[in-house]
C-alpha positions as CSV (number, residue, x, y, z in Angstrom):
1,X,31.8,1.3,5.5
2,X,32.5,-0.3,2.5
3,X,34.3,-3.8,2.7
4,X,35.8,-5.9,0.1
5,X,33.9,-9.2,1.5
6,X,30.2,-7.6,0.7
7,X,28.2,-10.4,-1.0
8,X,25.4,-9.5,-3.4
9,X,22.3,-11.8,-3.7
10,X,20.4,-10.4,-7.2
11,X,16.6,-12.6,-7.8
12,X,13.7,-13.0,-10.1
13,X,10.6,-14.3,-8.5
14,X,7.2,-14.7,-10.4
15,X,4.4,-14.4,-8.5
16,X,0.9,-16.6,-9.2
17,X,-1.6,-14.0,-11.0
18,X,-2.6,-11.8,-8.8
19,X,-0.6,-12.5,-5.9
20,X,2.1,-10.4,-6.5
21,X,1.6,-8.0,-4.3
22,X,1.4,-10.9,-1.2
23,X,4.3,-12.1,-2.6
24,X,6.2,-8.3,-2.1
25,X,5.0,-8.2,1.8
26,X,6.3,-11.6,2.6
27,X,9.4,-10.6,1.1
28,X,9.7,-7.7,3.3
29,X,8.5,-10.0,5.9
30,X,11.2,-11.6,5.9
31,X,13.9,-9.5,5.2
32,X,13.0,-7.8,8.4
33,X,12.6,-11.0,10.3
34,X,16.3,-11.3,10.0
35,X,17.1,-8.3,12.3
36,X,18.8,-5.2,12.5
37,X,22.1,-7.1,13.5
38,X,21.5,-9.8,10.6
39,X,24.3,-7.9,8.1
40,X,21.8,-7.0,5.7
41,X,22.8,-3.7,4.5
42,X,20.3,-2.7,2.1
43,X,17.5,-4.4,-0.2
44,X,15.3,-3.3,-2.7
45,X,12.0,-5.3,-4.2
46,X,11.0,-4.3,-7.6
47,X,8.6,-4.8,-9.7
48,X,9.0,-5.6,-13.9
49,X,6.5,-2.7,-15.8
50,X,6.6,-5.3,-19.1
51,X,5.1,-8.7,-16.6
52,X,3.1,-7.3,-13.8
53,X,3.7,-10.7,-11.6
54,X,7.4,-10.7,-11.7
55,X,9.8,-8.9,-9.4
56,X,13.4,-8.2,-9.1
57,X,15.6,-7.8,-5.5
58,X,18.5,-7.3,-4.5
59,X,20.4,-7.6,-1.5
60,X,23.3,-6.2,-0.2
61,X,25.2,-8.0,3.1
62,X,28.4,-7.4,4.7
63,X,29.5,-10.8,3.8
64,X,28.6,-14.2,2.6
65,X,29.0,-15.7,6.1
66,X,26.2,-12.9,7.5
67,X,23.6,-14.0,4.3
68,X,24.1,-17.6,5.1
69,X,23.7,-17.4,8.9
70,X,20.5,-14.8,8.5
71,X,18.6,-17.0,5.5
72,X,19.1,-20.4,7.5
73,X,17.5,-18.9,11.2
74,X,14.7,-20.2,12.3
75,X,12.9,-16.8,12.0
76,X,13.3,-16.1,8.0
77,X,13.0,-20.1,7.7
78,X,9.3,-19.5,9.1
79,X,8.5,-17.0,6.9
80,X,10.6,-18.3,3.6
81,X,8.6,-21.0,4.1
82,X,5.1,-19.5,3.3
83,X,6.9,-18.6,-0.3
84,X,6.1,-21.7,-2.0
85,X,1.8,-20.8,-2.7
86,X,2.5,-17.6,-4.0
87,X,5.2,-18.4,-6.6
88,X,4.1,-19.6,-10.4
89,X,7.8,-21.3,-10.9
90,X,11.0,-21.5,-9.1
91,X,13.0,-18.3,-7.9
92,X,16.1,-17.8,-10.2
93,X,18.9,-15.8,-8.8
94,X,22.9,-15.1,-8.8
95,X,25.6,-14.1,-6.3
96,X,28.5,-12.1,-6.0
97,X,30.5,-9.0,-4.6
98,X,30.6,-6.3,-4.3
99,X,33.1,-3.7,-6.4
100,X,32.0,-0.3,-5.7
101,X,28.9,0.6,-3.6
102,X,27.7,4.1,-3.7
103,X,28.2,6.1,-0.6
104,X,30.5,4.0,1.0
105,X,34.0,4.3,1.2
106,X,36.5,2.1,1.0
107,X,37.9,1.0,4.5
């Protein structure tokens, strides 16, 4: 169901040469480390054709409150914690809401 509070967390990350693909499967890591109950609604890694060690995600949660409990658990700290080695400079990233989601109606 589509709510007005759904918070959107967009990201660049750029892997080390060669360790992109690492850096994909500790992503997904911990996006399921989270839960099935975390909030997360959907996510999507993706990788950049044009720099083969840079990839895009997005996230979509049912609200900021569920984004900021789930990334500051103990279980996605463990695993956002192994990030640091595989990345060639720091994540950049924005925030927001969300104004129409595909598939969902309004409620």
């Amino acid at each position: 169901m589509y709510s007005a509070n759904m918070f959107s967390v967009y990201g660049r990350m750029t892997a080390r040469p060669g360790r992109r693909d690492e850096l994909i499967a500790l992503l997904h890591e911990g996006f399921r480390a989270g839960g099935d109950d975390s909030g997360l609604l959907t996510y999507s890694i993706n990788t950049a054709p044009e720099d083969p060690d840079t990839i895009w995600m997005t996230q979509l949660w049912t609200d900021k409150e569920a984004h900021d409990a789930t990334t500051r658990s103990e279980a996605v700290a463990t695993v956002t914690q192994r990030l640091p080695p595989l990345l060639a400079k720091q994540p950049e990233g924005s925030y927001g809401h969300a104004v129409y989601v595909h598939g969902l109606t309004a409620e």
